[in-house]
C-alpha atoms as one frame of an Amber mdcrd trajectory, in Angstrom:
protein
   7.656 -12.139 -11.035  10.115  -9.597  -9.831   8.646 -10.631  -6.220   8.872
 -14.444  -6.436  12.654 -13.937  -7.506  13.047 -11.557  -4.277  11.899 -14.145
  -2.111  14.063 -16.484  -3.319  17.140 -14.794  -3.072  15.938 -14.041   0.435
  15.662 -17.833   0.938  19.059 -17.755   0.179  20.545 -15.401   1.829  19.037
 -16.845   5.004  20.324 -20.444   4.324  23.189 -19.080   3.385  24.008 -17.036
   6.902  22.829 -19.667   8.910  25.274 -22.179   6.842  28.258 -19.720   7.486
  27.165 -19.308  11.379  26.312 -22.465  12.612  27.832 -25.449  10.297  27.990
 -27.696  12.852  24.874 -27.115  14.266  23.311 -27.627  11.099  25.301 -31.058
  10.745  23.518 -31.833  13.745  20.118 -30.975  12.492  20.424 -33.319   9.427
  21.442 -36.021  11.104  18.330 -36.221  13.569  16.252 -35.093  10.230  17.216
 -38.593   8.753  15.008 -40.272  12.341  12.216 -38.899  11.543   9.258 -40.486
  10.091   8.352 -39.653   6.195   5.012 -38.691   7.095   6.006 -36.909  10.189
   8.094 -34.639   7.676   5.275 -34.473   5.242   3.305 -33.119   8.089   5.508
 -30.157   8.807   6.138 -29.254   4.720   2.193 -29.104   4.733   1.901 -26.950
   7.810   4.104 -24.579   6.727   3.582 -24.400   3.574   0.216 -23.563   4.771
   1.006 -20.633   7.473   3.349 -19.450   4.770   1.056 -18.930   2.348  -0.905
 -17.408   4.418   1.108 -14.778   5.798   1.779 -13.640   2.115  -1.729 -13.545
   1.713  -2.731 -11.821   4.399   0.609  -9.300   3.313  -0.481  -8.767  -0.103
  -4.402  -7.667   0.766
């Protein structure tokens, strides 16, 4: 538990700096976000949730 609750404040934290150093970049990245497709953006979730998952994986054995 204690490691899912690392990882999220590490989530965070890089959000967080990239907020702070690049908010109008960022402003720029949602924007084009809202052109593309649904499934296009499913697509990507999928594949990395995929690679993520298995870099833990592959970290924890």
């Amino acid at each position: 538990m204690s490691d899912l609750i690392t990882a999220i404040g590490l989530l965070f934290f890089i959000e967080g700096l990239l907020l702070a150093m690049f908010p109008s970049r960022i402003k720029i990245i949602m924007q084009s976000i809202e052109k593309i497709s649904d499934s296009k953006l499913r697509l990507s979730g999928i594949v990395f949730f995929v690679i993520g998952f298995f870099i833990v994986w592959y970290i924890r054995n």
